[in-house]
Z-matrix of the N, CA and C atoms (Angstrom, degrees):
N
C 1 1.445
C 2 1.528 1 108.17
N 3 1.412 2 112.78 1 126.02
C 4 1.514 3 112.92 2 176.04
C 5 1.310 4 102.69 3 -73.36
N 6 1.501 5 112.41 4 178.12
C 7 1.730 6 133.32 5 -161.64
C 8 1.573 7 85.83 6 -89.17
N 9 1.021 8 118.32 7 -33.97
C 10 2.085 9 119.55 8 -177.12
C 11 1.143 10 84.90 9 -42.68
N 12 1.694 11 104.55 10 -82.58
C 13 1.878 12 123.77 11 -171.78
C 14 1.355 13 110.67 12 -17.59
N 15 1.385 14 103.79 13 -69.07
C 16 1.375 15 110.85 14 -168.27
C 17 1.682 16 113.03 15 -54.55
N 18 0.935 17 89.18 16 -44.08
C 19 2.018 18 85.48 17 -174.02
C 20 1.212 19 104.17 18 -77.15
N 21 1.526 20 146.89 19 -29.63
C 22 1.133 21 139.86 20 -170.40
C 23 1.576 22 87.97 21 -92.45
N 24 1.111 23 164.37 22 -42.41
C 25 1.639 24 148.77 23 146.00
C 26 1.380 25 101.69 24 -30.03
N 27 1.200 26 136.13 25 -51.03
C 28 1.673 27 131.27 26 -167.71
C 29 1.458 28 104.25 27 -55.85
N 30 1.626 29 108.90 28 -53.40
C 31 1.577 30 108.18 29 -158.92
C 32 1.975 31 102.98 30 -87.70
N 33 1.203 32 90.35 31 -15.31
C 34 1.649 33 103.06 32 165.00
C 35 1.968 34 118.25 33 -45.24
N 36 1.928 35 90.91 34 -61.27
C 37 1.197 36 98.57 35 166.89
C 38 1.436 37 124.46 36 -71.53
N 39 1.332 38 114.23 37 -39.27
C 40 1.392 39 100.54 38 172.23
C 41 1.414 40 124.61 39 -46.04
N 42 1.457 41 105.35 40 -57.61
C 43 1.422 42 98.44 41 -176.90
C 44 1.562 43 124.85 42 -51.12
N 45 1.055 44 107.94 43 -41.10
C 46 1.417 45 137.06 44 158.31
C 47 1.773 46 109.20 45 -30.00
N 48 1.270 47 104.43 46 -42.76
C 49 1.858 48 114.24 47 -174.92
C 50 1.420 49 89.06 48 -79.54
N 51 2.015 50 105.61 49 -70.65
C 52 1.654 51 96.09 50 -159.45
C 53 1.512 52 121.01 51 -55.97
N 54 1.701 53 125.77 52 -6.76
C 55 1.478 54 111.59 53 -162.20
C 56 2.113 55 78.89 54 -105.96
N 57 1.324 56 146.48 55 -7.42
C 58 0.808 57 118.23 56 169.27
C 59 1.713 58 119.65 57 -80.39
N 60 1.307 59 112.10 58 -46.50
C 61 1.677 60 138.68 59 147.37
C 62 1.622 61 95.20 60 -6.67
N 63 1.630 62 103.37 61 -65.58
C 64 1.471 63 104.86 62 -170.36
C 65 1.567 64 119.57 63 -75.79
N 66 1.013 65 112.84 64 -9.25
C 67 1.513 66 111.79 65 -168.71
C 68 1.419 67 96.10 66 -113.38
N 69 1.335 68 129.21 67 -21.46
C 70 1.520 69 124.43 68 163.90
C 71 1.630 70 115.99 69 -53.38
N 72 1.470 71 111.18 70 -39.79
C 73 1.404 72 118.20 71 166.89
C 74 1.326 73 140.72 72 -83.67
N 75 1.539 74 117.72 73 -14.43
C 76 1.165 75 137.84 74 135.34
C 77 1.233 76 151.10 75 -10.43
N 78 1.323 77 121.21 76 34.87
C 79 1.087 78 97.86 77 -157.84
C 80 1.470 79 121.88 78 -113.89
N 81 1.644 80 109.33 79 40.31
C 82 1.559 81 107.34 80 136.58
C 83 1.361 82 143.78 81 -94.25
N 84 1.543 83 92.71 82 -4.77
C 85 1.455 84 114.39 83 168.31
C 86 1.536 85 102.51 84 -72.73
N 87 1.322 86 129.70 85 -59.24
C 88 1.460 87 126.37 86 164.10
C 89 0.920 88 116.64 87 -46.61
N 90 1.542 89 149.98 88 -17.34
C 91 1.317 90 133.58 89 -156.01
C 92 1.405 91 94.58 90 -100.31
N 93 1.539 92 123.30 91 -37.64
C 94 1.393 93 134.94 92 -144.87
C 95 1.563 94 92.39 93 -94.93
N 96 1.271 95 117.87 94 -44.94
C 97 2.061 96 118.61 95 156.48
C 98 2.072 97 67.91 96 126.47
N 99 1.179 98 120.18 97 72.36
C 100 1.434 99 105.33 98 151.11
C 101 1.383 100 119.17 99 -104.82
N 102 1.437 101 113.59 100 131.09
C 103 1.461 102 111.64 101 -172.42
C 104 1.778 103 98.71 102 -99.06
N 105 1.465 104 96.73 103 146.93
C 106 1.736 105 101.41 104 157.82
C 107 1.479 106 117.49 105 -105.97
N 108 0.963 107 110.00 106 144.21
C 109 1.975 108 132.63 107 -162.11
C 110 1.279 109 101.95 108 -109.07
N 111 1.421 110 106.98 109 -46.70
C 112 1.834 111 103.44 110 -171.19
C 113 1.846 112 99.12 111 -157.39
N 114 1.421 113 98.25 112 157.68
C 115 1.109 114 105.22 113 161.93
C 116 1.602 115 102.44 114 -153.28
N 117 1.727 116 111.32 115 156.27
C 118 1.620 117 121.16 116 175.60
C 119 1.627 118 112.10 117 -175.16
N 120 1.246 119 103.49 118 159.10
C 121 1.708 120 87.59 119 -161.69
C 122 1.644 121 110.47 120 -45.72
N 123 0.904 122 107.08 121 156.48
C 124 1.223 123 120.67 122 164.98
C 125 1.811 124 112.25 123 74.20
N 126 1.109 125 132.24 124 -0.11
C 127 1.476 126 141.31 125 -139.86
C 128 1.707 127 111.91 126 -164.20
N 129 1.144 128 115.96 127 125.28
C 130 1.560 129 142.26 128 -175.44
C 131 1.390 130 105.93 129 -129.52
N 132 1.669 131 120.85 130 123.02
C 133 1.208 132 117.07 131 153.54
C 134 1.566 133 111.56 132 -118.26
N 135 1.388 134 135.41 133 126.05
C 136 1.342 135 127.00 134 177.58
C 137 1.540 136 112.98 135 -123.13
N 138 1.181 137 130.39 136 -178.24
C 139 1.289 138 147.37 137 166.40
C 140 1.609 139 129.93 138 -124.63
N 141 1.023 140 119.33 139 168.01
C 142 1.566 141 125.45 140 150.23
C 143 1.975 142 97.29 141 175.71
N 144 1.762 143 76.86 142 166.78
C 145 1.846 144 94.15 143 173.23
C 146 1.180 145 96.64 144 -124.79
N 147 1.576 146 109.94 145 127.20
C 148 1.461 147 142.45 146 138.24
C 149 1.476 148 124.00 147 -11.15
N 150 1.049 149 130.04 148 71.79
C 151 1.791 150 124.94 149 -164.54
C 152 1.585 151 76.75 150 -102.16
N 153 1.687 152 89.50 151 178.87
C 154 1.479 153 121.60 152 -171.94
C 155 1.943 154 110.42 153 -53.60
N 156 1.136 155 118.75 154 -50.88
C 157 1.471 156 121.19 155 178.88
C 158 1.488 157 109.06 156 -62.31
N 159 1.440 158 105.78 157 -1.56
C 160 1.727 159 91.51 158 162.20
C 161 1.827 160 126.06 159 -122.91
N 162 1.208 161 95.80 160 26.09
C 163 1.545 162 90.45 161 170.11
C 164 1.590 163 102.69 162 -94.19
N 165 1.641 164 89.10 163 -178.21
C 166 1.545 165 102.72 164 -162.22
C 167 1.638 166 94.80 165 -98.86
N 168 1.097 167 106.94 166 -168.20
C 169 1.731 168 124.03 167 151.19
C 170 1.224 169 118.59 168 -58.95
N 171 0.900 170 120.17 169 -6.50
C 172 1.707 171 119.25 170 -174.60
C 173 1.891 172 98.57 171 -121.94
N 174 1.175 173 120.13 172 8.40
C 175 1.593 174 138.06 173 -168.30
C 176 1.216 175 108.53 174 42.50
N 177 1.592 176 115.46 175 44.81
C 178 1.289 177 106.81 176 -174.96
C 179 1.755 178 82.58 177 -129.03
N 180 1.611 179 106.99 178 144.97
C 181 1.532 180 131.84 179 -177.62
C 182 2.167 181 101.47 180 -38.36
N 183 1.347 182 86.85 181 103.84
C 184 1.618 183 87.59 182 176.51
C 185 1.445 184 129.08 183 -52.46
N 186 1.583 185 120.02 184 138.13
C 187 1.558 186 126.37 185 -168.16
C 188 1.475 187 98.99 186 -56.37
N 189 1.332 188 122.09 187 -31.86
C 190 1.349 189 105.57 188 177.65
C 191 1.403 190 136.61 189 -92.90
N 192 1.065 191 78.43 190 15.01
C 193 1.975 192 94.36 191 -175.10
C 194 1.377 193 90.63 192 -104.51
N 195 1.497 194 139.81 193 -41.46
C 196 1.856 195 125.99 194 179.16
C 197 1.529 196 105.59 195 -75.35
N 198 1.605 197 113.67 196 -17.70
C 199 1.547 198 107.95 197 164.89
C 200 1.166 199 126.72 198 -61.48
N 201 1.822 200 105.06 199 -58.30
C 202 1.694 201 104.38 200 178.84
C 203 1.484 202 102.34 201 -58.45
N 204 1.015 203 141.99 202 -26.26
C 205 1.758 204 134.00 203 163.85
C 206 1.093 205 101.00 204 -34.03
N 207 1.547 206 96.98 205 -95.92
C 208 1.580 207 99.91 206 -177.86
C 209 1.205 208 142.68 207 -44.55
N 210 1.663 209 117.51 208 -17.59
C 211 1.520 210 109.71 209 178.39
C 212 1.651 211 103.67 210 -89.87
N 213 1.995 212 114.21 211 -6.35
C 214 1.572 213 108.59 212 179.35
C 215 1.557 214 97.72 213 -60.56
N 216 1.413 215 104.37 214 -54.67
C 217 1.648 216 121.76 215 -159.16
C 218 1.742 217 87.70 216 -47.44
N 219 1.400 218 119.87 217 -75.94
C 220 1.224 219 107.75 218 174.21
C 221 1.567 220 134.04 219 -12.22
N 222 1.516 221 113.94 220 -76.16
C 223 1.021 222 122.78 221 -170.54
C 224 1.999 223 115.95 222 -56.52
N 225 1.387 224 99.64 223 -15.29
C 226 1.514 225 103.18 224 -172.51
C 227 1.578 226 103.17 225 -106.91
N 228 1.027 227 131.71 226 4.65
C 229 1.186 228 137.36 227 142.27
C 230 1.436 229 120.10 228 -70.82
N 231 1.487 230 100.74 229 -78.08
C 232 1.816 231 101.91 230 173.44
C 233 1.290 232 118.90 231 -47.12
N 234 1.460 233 129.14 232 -23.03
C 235 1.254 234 132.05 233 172.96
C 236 1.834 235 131.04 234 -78.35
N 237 2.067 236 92.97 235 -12.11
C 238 1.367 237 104.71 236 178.80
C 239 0.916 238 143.35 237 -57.57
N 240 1.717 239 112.41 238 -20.48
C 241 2.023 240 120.13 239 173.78
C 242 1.571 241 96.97 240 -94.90
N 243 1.170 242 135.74 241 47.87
C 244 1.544 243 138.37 242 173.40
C 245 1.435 244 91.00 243 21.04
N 246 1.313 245 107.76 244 87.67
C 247 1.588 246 115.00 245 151.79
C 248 1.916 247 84.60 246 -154.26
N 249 0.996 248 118.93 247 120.29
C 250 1.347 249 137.68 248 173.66
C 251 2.314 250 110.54 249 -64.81
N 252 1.504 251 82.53 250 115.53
C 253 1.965 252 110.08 251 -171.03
C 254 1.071 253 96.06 252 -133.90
N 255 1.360 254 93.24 253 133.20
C 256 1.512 255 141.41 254 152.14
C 257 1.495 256 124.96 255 -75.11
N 258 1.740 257 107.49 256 144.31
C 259 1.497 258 86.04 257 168.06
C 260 1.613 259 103.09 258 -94.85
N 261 1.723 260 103.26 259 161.34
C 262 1.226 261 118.58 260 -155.93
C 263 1.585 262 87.82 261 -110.25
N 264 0.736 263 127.02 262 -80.52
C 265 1.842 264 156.64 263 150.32
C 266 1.561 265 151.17 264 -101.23
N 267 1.117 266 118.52 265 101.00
C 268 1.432 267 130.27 266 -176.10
C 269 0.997 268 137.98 267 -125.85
N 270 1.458 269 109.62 268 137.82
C 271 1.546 270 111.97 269 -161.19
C 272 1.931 271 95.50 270 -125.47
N 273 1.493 272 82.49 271 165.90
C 274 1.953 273 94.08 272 166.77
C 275 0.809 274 113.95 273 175.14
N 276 1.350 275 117.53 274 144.48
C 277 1.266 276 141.38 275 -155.62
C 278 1.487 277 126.91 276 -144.10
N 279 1.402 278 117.93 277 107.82
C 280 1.444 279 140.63 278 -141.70
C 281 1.260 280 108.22 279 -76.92
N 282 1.384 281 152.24 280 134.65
C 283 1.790 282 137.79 281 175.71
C 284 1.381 283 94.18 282 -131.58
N 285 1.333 284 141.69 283 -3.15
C 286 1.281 285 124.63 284 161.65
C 287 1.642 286 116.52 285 -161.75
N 288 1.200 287 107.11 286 160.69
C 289 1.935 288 111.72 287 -168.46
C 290 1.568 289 99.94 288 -53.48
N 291 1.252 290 140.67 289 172.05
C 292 1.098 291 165.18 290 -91.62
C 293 2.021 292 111.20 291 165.86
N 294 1.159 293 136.39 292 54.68
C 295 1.172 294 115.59 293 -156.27
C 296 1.646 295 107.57 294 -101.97
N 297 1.291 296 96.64 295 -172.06
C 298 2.032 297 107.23 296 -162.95
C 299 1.593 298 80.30 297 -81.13
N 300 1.446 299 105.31 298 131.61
C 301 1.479 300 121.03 299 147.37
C 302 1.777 301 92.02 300 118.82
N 303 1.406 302 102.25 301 -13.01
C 304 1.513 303 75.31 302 -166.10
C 305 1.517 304 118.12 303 -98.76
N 306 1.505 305 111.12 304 167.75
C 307 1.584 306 121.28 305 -172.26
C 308 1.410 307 105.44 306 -102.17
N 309 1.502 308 101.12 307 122.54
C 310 1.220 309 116.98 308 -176.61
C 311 1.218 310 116.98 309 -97.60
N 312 1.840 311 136.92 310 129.03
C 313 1.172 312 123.60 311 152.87
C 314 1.423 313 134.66 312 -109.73
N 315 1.204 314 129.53 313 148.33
C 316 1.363 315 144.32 314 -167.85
C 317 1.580 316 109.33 315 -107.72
N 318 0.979 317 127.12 316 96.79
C 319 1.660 318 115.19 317 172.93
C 320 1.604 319 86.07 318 -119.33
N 321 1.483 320 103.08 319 152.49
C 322 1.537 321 125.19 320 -159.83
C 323 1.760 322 109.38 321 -133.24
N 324 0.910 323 124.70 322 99.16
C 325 1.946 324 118.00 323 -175.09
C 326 1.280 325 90.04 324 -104.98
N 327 1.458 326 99.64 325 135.01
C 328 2.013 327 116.47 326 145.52
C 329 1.642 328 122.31 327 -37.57
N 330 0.980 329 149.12 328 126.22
C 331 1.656 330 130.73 329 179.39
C 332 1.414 331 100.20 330 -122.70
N 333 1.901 332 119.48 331 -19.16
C 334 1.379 333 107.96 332 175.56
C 335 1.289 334 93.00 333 -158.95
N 336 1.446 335 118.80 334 138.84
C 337 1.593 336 103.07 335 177.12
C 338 2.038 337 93.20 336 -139.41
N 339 1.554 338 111.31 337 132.12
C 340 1.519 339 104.66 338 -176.60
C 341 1.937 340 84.54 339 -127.19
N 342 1.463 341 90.75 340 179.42
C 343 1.595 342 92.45 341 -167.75
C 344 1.907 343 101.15 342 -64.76
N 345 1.195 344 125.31 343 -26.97
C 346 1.503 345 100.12 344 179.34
C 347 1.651 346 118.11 345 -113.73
N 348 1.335 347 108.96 346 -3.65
C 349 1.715 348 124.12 347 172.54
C 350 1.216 349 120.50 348 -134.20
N 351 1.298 350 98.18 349 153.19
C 352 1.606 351 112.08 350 170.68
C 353 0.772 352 113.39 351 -168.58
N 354 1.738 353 117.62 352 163.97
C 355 1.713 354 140.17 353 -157.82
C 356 1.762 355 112.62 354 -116.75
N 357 1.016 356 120.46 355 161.77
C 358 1.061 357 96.43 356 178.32
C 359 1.885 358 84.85 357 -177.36
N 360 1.663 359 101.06 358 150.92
C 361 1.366 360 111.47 359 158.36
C 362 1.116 361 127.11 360 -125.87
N 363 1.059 362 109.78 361 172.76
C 364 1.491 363 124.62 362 -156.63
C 365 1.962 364 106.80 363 -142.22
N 366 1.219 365 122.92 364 114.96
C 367 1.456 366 127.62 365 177.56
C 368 1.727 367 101.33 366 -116.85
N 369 1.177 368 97.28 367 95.95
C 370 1.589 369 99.66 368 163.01
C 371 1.755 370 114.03 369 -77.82
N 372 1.615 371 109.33 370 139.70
C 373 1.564 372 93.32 371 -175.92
C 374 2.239 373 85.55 372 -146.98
N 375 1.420 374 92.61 373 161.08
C 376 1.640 375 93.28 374 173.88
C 377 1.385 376 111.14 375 -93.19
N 378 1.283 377 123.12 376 -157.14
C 379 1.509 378 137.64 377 -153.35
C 380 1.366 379 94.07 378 -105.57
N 381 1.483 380 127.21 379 21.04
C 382 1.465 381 129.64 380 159.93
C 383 1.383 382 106.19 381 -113.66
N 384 0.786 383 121.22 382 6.68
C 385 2.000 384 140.22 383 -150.45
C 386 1.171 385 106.89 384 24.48
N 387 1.540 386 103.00 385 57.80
C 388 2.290 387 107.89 386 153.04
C 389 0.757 388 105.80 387 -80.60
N 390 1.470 389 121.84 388 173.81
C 391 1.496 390 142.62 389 166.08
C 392 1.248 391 107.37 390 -82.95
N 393 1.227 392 132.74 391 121.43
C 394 1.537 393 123.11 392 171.28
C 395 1.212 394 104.84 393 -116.85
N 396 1.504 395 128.37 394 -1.27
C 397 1.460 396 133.51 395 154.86
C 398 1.966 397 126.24 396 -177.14
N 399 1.041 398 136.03 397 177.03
C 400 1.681 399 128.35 398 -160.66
C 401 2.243 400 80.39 399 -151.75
N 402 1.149 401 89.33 400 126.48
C 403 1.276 402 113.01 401 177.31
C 404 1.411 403 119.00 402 -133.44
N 405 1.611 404 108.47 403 121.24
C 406 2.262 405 109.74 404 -171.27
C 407 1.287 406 77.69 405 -113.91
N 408 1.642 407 102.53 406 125.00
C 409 1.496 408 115.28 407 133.78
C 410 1.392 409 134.89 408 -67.41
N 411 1.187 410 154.93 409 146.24
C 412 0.992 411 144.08 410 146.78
C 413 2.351 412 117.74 411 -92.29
N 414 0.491 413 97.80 412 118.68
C 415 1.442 414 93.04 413 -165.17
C 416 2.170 415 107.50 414 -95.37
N 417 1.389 416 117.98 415 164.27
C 418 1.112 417 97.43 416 170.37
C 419 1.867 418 82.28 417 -155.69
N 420 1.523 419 98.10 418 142.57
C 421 1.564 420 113.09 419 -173.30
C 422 1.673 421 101.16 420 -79.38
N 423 1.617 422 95.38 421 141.90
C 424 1.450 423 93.95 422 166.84
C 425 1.815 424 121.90 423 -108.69
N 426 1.574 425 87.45 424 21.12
C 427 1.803 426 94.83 425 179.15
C 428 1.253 427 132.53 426 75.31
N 429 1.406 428 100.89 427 9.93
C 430 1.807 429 116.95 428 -170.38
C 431 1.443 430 106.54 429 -117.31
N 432 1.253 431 123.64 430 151.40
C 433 1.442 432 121.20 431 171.98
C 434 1.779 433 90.03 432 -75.73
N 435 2.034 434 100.21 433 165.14
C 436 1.374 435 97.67 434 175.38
C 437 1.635 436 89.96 435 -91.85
N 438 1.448 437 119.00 436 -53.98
C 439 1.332 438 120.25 437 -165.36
C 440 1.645 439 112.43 438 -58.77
N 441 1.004 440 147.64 439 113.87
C 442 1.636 441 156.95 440 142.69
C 443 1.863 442 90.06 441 -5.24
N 444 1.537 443 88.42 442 167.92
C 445 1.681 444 99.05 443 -172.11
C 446 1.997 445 89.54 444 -75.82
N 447 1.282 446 111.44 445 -55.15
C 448 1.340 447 112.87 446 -161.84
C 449 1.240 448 113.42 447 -63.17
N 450 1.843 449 122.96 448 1.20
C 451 1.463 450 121.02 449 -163.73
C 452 1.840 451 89.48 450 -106.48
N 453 0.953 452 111.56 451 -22.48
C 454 1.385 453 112.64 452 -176.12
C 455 1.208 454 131.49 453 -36.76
């Protein structure tokens, strides 16, 4: 195994620690049934299905229920080189209804990361793989590892 290998396996696992670390503490991501699929630096993919306690008034899947998606997916990305982020600023923007039953996914990429900010998107799509919305984090570091020395 080259030294590349090796370090890109290292930060593999890390990320791997900080997005479990993070989802152990989580627990609106647990409450809401969000599953994680993948994690790697810089990158979050998650899931969940839409049951009845999340439509809107209009019985269509509430704007804030594909948000907390997207800002989980967020946060476990920005959180992937164990240096502990915040969101800074976020936006999103909806291109199609949201309905009961369906499975939503969130995958989240890095697009710029400097030692105290970073950007990041987010494409939520359903179990047809539409877009039902594109969400940028902006993130800002708080200078702390997320993982503890002993979780490392």
């Amino acid at each position: 195994m080259t030294s590349e290998t090796k370090a890109s396996q290292t930060n593999q696992d890390l990320a791997t620690a900080c997005g479990q670390q993070m989802y152990n503490r989580d627990q609106a991501a647990q409450h809401m049934g969000i599953v994680v699929d993948g994690l790697a630096p810089g990158y979050a993919k998650l899931h969940m299905e839409i049951k009845p306690t999340m439509l809107s008034g209009h019985n269509f899947g509430h704007g804030g229920v594909t948000f907390l998606l997207a800002d989980t997916a967020f946060a476990y990305a920005c959180n992937s080189h164990n240096v502990a982020n915040v969101a800074h600023t976020c936006t999103i923007t909806f291109s199609r209804p949201v309905n009961l039953g369906d499975t939503l996914t969130a995958v989240a990429q890095e697009a710029y990361k400097a030692s105290k900010t970073g950007l990041y998107d987010v494409e939520i799509t359903n179990q047809q793989g539409k877009t039902v919305a594109y969400f940028r984090g902006h993130s800002y570091s708080l200078n702390r590892p997320v993982l503890e020395s002993s979780d490392a």
